[in-house]
C-alpha positions, -999 to 999 in steps of 0.1 A, spaced: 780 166 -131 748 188 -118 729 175 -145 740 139 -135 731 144 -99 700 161 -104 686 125 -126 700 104 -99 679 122 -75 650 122 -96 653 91 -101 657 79 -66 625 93 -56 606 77 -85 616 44 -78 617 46 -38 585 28 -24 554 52 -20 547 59 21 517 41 33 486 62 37 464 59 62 432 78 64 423 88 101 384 94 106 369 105 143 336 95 146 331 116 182 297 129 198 259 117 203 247 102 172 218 116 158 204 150 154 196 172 183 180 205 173 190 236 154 221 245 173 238 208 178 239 182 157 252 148 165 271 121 141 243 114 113 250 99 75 240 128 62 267 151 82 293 120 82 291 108 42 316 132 27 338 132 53 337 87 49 338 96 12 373 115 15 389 88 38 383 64 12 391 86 -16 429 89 -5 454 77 -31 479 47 -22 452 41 7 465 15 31 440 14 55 410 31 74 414 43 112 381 49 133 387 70 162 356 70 183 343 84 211 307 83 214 281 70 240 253 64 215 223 77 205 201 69 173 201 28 160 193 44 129 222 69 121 242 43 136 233 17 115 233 41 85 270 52 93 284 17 96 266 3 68 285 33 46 322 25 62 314 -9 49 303 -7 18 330 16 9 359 -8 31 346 -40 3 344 -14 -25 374 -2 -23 393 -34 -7 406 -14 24 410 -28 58 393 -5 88 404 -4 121 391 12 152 401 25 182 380 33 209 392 67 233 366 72 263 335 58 250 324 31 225 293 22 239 259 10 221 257 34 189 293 42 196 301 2 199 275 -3 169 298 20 149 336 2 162 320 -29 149 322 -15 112 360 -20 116 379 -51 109 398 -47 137 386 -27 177 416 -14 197 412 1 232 429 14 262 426 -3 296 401 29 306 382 28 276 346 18 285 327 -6 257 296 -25 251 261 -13 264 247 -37 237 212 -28 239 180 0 234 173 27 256 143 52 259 138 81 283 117 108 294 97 121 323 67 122 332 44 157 344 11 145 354 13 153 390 33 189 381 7 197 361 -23 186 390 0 209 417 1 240 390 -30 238 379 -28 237 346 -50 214 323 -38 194 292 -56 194 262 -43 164 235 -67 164 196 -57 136 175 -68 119 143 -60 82 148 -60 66 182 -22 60 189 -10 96 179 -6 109 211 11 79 225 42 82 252 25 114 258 46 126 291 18 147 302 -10 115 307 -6 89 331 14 60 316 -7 30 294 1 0 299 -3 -13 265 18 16 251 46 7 274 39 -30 257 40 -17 220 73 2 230 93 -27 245 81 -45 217 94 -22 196 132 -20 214 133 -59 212 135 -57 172 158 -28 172 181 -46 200 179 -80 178 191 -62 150 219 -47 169 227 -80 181 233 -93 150 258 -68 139 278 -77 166 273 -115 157 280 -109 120 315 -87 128 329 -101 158 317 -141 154 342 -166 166 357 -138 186 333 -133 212 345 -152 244 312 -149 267 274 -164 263 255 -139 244 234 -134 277 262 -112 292 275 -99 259 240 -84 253 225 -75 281 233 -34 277 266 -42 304 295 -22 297 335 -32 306 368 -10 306 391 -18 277 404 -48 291 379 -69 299 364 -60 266 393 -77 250 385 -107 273 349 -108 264 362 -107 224 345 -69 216 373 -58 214 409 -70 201 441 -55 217 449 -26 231 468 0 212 468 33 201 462 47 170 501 61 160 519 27 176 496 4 159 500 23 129 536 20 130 541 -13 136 519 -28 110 530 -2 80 562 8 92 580 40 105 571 60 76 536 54 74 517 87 71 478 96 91 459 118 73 431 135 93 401 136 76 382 171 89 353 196 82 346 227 85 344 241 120 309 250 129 290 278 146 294 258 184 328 249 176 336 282 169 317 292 205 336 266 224 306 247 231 298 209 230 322 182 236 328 171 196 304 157 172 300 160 136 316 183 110 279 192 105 261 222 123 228 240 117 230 276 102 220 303 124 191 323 120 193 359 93 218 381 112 241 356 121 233 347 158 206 324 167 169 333 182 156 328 213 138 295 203 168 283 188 187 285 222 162 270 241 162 240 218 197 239 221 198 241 263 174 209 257 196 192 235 228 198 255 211 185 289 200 152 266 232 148 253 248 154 291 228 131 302 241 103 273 279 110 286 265 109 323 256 72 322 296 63 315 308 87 342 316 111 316 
């Protein structure tokens, strides 16, 4: 009788349908690299962890949590391009849903899913190309000091914040964020197509909505979280799997507000140097600043 009971149970599990697996990827931080101590979301820090979601057995689908203000085109382009390729490789569908921030590079990368969900205080958008800096040529008059810029070829030194801005540089650099916004613009025409509901004046023009209105304007889809969406397209049993990485030297600190599964190493004896900090107070006040613009 034990032996019958134990092949009925054996065989109740064998033939009861498999769970649904869902692969659950946070794409969270600045993207792009920003100095020895913090790194941002790049391809190179991103890949395996895109590889494993992918890699699941029984793989239903592909969840993008993201919450990111932007940063590099590049890495953001290079990132999306991956989830892509991989989503028509392996014939998985990819949905996203958007927490504080999905705006520019973080929009760039919610328009690699199939599918963008939101919450009413999400913010999205900012489709367009920023570039920042400051400028020291009066600090420099008041202190005194004198700058001294050598060069082979005539352009190298261009942007430089301590000479008095060139017109023509200023040209060549707008120039220059045209193409990259054009090229951003038609990601979002090639993924969200017939969806979008606003000329493509608004829809480009680096705005940014809540959640909402996003859905409105056709960035976005629905609103939903990640679990309850989950649930009612595969069912009550479906299961997440959280794709993770190593925790990193900042992590471990407490500092930074998320970002990659990818740090920097620290210098021999285990704690950074003095230059390394310093290029890591820079890189925190630049990616403050990215947060800043949403209110963040």
């Amino acid at each position: 009788m034990a032996f019958r009971t134990i092949v009925g149970i054996l065989t109740f599990r064998w033939l009861r349908p498999r769970r649904p697996e869902v692969a659950v990827l946070r794409l969270a931080g600045v993207i792009g690299g920003f100095g020895p101590l913090r790194s941002g979301m790049s391809l190179a820090s991103m890949e395996p962890l895109i590889e494993r979601a992918f890699a699941l057995p029984r793989l239903s689908a592909v969840a993008l949590v993201i919450n990111s203000p932007g940063g590099s085109p590049a890495q953001s382009a290079l990132i999306a391009k991956r989830i892509r390729d991989l989503a028509r490789e392996k014939e998985v569908p990819v949905l996203a849903f958007c927490e504080d921030v999905a705006a520019s590079g973080g929009y760039w990368l919610a328009c690699a899913a199939d599918e963008i969900f939101v919450q009413p205080t999400s913010i999205v958008g900012s489709i367009g190309v920023i570039t920042s800096g400051f400028g020291f040529v009066e600090l420099l008059e008041k202190v005194g000091v004198e700058r001294r810029v050598y060069t082979a070829g005539e352009r190298k030194a261009t942007l430089d914040p301590f000479r008095p801005e060139d017109p023509q540089e200023v040209g060549r650099l707008k120039e220059m964020q045209g193409a990259l916004h054009e090229v951003f613009k038609s990601m979002v025409r090639d993924r969200r197509g017939h969806r979008l509901n606003a000329e493509e004046e608004l829809l480009f023009s680096g705005e940014f909505w809540d959640g909402l209105k996003a859905v409105d304007l056709g960035l976005a889809d629905a609103e939903g979280d990640l679990r309850q969406v989950m649930r009612d397209r595969f069912g009550k049993r479906v299961r997440l799997h959280r794709i993770q990485g190593p925790k990193r030297l900042l992590r471990r600190l407490g500092l930074g507000r998320g970002g990659s599964a990818e740090g920097h190493a620290p210098r021999q004896g285990g704690l950074p140097g003095p230059q390394d900090w310093a290029a890591g107070l820079i890189a925190a006040v630049e990616e403050r600043a990215q947060w800043s613009r949403f209110g963040l």
